[in-house]
N, C-alpha and C positions, 0 to 999 in steps of 0.2 A: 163661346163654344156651345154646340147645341146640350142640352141637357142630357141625354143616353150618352155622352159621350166627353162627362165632363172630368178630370184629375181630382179636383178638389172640390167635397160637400158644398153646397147651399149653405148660405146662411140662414140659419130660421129665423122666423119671423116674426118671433115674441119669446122670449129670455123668460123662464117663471121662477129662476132660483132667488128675487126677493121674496115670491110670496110661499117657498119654501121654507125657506130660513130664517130671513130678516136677516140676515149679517152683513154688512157692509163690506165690501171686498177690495183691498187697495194695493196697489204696486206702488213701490220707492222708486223712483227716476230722475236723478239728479236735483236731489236735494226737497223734492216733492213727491207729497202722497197722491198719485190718479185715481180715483173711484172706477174700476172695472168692471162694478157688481153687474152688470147689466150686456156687460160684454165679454165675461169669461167660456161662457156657452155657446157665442159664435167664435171664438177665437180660430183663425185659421189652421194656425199651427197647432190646435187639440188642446191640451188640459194641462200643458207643459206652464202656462200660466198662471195656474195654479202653484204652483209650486213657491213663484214668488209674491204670492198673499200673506202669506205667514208670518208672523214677528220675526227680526231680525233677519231678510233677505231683502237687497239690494238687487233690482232688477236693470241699472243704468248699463252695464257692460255685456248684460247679457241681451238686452236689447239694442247696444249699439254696433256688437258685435253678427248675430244671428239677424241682422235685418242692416248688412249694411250695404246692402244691393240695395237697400230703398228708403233713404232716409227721411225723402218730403213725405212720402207717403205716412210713415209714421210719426212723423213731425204733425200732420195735417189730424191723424186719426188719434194722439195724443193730447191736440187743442182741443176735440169734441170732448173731453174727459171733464169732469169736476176735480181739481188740484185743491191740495192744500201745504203751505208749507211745511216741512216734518219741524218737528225737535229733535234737538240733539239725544236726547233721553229715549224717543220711539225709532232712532235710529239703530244704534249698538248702545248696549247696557256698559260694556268698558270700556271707559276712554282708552287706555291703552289699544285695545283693538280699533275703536273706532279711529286713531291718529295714524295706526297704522296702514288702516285699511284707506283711508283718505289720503295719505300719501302713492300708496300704490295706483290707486285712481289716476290719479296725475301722470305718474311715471309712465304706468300703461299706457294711457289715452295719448301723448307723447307720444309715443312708440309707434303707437298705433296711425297715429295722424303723418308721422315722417314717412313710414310705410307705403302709405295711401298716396300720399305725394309723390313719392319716387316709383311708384306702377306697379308693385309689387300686387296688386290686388287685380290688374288687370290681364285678363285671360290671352294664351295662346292657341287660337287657331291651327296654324301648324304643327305645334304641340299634342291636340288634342285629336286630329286629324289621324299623326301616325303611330298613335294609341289604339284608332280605331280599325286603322289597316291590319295591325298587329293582331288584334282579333279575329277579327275579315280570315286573315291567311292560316292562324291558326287553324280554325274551323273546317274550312275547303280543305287544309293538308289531313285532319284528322279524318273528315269525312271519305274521302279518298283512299285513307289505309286502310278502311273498312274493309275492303273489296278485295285485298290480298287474300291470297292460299297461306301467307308466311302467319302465324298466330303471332308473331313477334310483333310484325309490321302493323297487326290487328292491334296490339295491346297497344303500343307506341300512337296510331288511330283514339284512341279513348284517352290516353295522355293529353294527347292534343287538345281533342275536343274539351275536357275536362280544364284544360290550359286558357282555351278561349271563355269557356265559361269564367273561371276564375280570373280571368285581366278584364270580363267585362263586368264583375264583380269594382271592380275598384274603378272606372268610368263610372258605374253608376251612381256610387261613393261621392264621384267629385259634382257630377251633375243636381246628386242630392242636396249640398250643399252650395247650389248655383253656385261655383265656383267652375266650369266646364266653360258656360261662353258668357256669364256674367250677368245674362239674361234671365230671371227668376222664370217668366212665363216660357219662355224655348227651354231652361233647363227643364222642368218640369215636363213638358211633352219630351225631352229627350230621356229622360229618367224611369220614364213609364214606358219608354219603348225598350232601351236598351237590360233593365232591369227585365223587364217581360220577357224579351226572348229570348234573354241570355239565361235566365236562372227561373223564370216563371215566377217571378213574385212579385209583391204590390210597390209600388212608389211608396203610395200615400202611407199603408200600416209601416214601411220602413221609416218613413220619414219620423211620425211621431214618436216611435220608439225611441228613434236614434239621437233625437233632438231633445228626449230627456238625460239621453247618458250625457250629451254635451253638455246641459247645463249644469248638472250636478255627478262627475263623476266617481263611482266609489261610493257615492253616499246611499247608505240604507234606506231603503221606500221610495228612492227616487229611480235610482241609475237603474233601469232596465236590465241594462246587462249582468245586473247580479240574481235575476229573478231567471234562474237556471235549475230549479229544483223541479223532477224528483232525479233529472238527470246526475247533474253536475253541483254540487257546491265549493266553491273559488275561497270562502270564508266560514270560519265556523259561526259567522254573528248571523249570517243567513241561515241559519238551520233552530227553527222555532222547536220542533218537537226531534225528541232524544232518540224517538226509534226511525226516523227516517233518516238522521243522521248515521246509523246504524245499519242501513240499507245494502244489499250487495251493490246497486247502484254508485252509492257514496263512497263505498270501502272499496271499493275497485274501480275507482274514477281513473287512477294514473294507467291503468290499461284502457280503458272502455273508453278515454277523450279521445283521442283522434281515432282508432278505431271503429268505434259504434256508434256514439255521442252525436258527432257532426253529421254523420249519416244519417241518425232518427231525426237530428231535431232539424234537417232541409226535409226532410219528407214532411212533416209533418207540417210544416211552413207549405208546401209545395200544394199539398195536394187537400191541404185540409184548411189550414189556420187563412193563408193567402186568397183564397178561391172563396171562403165565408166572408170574408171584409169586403172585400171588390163588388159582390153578389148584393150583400144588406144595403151598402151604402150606392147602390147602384155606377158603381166606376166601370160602366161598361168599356171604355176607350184601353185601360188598364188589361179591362179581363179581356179584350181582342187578343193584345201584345202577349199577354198568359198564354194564351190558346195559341199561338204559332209557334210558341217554344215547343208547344207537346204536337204540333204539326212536323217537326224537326224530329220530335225522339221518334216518332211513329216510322222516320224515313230513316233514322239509323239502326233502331233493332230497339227490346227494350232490354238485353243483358247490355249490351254498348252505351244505354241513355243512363241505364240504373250504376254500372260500374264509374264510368263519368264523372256522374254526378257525385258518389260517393270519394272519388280523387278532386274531387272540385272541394268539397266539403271540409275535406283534410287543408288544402290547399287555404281556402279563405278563413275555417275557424283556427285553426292553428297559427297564421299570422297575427287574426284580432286576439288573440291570449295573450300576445306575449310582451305587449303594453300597459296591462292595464290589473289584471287578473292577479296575480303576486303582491301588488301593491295595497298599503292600509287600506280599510274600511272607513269612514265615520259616520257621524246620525247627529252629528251640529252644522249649521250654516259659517260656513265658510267665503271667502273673495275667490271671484273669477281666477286671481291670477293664483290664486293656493290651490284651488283643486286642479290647475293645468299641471300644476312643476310637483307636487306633493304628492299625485292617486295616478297620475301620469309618468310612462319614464317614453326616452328616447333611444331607438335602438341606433348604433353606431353606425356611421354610411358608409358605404362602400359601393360602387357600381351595381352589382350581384346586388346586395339587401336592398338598394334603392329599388331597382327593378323588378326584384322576386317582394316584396311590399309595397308595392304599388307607392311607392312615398312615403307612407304610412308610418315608416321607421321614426318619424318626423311627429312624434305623438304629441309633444309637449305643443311644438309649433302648433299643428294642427290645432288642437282645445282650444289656445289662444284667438288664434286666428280664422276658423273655421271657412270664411271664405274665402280663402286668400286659394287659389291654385297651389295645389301641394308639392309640384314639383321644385317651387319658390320655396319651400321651408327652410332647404338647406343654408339658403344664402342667407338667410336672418337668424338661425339660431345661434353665432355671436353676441348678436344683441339683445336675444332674448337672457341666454345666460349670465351677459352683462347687468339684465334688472334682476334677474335671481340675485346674483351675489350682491346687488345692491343690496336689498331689501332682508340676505340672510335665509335668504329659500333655498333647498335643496336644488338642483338641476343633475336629474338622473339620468344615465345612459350607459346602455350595457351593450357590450360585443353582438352578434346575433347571438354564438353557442350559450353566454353568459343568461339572455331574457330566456331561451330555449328550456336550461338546467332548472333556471327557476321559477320558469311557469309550473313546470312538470314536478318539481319537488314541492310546489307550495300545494300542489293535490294532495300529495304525497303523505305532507304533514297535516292537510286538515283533515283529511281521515283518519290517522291514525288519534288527533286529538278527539274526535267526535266518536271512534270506536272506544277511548278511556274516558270521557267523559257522564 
């Protein structure tokens, strides 16, 4: 790809964090320590490898998971590593944990491997085709009722469009996760397109973010998605200092979430946070696909782009709350398969919730299985339940109105705890 027009940074060309620190920096991967010190800083996927440097993280499932579109390739870029065997001792300090967490490896990895076998991981074309018609005609119908004298037919117009925006929210979801055609390098160019001009924002800052909640979700200083303040706080363990816990912001979260919330914080993505990442790191290809989105709002009006967008905002953060956000916190290293079924729930399916979440209802599946086509979730999360209750793990699922109540009540309560505390 010519360089003005690349998806993904450079590598640089000299790594200086040995002669920053001296620290040796290693990932565990099945049963061996890799020496990464030298390759944390081109790491493609950003700084998310960092994460498992740290005493007591196991990085085996989340690398054979998050990269299982390319296995020689990190087979081959694994071998370039310096190994060393772990001990058991620099592994997990309990046995108890570590026997349990060895077991679930197996069980998993099983699972995983039946899966892969029976095509479960293998994408549909036609599938993803009339996902993107559905977009397609949203758009052209919303565009269209622009042009009515009826203000009804107008407002119904901005629905639409706000519609197409938000299903091509959740395409870009699956793209982002090469799980769309299976192809890392075609997802990625389609990720950058269909993100761009559906919502105007970046591939690339999504991807990193997002791919830190996958690997540790829930957990303190990792999962992104807890780093919501001065708007929103989800827990009271996110809130360091006593007076911004105390904020009209924070104390009036359970109004101002879908309201005002999801509205500031796509603008601020949109037009600020999105358009500086693409700019510095030079992702021109990215910022084109940006700029034809606001080629669009320019030709529908900007009360019709801004109202939209603000139904679109509703639309996609009020879906992502209502899996994840209610749910514990923690700040210890835990197993792949605990933070899926444990900081994870699944919302109950039903045609309607399948469609109006884009899958996503399928949260548990999803964690686990990250590139698997989401619309497959359904059909394994038997078996996924089946290794929960093997192993004595929760396997959560709520109605929709049930995650709904208790998104909206857990604002509810950590305001009220952070206003007495």
């Amino acid at each position: 790809m010519a360089p003005n027009g690349r998806i993904l940074p450079p590598l640089p060309q000299a790594d200086p964090i040995i002669e920053l620190s001296g620290k040796v920096k290693e990932i565990l991967y099945n049963g061996y320590f890799y020496d990464v010190t030298n390759f944390v800083r081109r790491h493609p996927g950003g700084s998310i490898i960092e994460y498992y440097t740290n005493h007591g993280e196991d990085a085996t499932l989340a690398i054979q998971q998050f990269h299982q579109r390319s296995p020689k390739k990190i087979a081959a870029m694994l071998s370039s590593f310096q190994k060393r065997k772990a001990e058991e001792s620099e592994i997990v300090a309990d046995p108890e944990k570590a026997k349990r967490h060895l077991a679930l490896n197996e069980d998993f990895t099983k699972l995983y491997l039946e899966l892969e076998k029976e095509g479960y991981f293998e994408p549909s074309y036609a599938h993803n085709i009339l996902r993107l018609i559905e977009v397609i005609i949203y758009g052209f119908l919303g565009y269209f009722c622009l042009f009515s004298e009826n203000y009804l037919v107008k407002f119904l117009g901005m629905v639409l469009i706000a519609l197409a925006q938000g299903r091509s929210g959740w395409i870009q979801h699956e793209s982002g996760h090469h799980s769309l055609t299976g192809n890392p390098n075609t997802d990625r160019w389609l990720h950058a397109i269909v993100f761009g001009i559906g919502l105007g924002l970046s591939s690339t800052w999504w991807s990193r973010g997002h791919n830190r909640h996958h690997a540790m979700p829930q957990r303190l200083k990792h999962d992104v998605d807890l780093d919501t303040l001065p708007f929103i706080a989800y827990n009271t363990r996110v809130v360091e200092n006593g007076k911004q816990g105390k904020s009209f912001l924070i104390q009036n979260q359970v109004y101002l979430f879908l309201a005002i919330d999801t509205l500031l914080g796509t603008l601020a993505w949109q037009l600020y946070v999105h358009p500086k990442h693409v700019i510095k790191h030079g992702y021109y290809f990215q910022l084109f696909w940006m700029t034809m989105h606001y080629v669009i709002a320019y030709q529908i009006g900007f009360w019709p782009w801004l109202l939209s967008t603000w139904f679109m905002s509703i639309y996609l953060f009020g879906n992502f709350a209502l899996s994840h956000t209610h749910l514990p916190v923690t700040s210890e290293p835990t197993h792949w398969v605990e933070y899926s079924l444990v900081h994870t729930a699944d919302v109950k399916p039903s045609y309607f919730v399948n469609w109006f979440m884009g899958y996503l209802n399928f949260q548990i599946e999803h964690h686990l299985f990250p590139t698997m086509p989401q619309f497959r979730h359904q059909k394994i999360r038997d078996r996924v339940r089946a290794l929960a209750q093997k192993h004595n793990i929760p396997y959560i699922v709520y109605t929709f109105p049930e995650a709904v109540q208790k998104t909206f009540q857990n604002l509810k309560d950590v305001s009220h705890q952070l206003k007495s505390s």
